[in-house]
C-alpha positions as CSV (number, residue, x, y, z in Angstrom):
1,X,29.7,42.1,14.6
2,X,32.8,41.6,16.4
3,X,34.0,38.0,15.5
4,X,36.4,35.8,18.3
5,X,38.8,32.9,17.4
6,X,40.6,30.9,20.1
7,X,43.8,29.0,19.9
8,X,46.6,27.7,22.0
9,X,45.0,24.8,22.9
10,X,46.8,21.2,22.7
11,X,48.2,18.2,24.9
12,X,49.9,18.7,27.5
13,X,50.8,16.3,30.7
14,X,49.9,17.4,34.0
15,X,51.4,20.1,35.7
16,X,52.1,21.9,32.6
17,X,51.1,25.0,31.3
18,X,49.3,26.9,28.2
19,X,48.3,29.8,26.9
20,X,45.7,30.7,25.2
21,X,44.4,33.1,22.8
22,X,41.3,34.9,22.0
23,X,41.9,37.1,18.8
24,X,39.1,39.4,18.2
25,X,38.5,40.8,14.3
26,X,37.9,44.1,15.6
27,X,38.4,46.4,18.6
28,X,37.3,45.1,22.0
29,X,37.6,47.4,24.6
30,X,33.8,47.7,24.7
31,X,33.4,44.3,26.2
32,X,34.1,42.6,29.0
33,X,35.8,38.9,28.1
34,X,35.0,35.7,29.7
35,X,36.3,32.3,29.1
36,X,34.3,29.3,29.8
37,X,35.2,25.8,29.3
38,X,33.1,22.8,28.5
39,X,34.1,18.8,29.1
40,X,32.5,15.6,27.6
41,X,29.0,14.9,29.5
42,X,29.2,18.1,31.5
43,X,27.6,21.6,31.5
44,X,29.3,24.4,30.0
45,X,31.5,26.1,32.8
46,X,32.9,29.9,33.7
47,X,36.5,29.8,34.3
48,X,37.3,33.3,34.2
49,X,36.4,36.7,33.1
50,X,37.9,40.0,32.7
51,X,36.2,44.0,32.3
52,X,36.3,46.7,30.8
53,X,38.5,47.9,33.2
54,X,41.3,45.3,33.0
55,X,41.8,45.5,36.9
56,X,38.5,43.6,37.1
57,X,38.7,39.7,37.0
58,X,37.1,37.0,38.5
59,X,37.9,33.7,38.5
60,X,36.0,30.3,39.5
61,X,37.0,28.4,42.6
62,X,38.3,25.8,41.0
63,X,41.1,27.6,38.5
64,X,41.7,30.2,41.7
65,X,45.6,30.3,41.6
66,X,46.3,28.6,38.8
67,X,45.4,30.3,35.7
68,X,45.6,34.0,34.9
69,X,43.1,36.4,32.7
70,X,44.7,38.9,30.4
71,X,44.3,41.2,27.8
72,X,45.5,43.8,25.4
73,X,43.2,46.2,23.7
74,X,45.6,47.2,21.5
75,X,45.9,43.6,19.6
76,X,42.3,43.1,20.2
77,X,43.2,39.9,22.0
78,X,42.3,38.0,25.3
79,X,44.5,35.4,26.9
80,X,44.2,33.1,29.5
81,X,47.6,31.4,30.8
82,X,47.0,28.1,32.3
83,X,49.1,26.8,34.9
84,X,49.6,23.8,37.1
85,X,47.4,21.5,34.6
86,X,45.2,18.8,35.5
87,X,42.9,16.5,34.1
88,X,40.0,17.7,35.1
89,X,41.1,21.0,33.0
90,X,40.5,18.9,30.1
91,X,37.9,20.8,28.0
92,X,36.7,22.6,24.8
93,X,37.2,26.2,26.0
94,X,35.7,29.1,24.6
95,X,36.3,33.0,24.4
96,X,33.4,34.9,24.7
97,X,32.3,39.0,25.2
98,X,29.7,40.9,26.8
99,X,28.6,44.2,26.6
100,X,27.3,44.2,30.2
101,X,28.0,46.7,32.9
102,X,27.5,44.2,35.7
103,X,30.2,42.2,36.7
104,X,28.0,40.2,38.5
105,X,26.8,38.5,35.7
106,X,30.1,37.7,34.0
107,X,30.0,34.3,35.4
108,X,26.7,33.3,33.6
109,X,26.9,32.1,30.0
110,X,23.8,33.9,29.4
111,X,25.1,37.1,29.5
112,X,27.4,36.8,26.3
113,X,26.2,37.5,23.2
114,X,29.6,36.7,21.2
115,X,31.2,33.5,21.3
116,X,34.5,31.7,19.1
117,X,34.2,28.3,18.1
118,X,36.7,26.9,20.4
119,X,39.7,25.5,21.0
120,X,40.8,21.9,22.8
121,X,42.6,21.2,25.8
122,X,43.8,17.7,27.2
123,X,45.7,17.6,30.0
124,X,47.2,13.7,30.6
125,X,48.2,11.7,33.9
């Protein structure tokens, strides 16, 4: 059982940037990665998502431009570099992996099995 752990997150003011982390405890080429992001009094969100094949990503409309899915197999590790911060970034966001084939589904949280715990994000005015 493949085990994820985020980090990266912090303050920052808007308009900045992050990166984050997704460090897997094993090797992690037989998922596809997602991250997803969740706010106070709101439904968990996708934000982005990455395949097997690392020329595959998607990202949601309202990150489109701005941040930037990555990974590297060889580290067993998933990033996701944040740019152009604002507020309403302001989440708990979470790495998660799939063993799906559809890249359809990548942008529902029901199609990953694995999750980390989390890490925060607040982005100030």
């Amino acid at each position: 059982q493949v085990q994820l752990v985020e980090s990266g997150g912090g303050l920052v003011q808007a308009g900045g940037s992050l990166r984050l982390s997704c460090a897997a405890s094993e090797r992690t080429f037989n998922y596809a990665m997602g991250w997803f992001r969740q706010a106070p009094g709101k439904e968990r969100e996708f934000v982005a998502a990455i395949g097997r094949n690392e020329a595959n990503r998607i990202y949601a409309d309202s990150v489109k431009g701005r941040f930037a899915i990555s990974r590297d197999n060889a580290k067993n590790t998933v990033y996701l570099e944040m740019n152009s911060l604002k507020p309403e970034d302001t989440a708990v966001y979470y790495c998660a992996a799939t063993s799906t084939l559809a890249t359809s589904r990548y942008i529902d949280y029901r199609s990953y099995g694995i999750w980390g715990q989390g890490t925060q994000v607040t982005v100030s005015s």
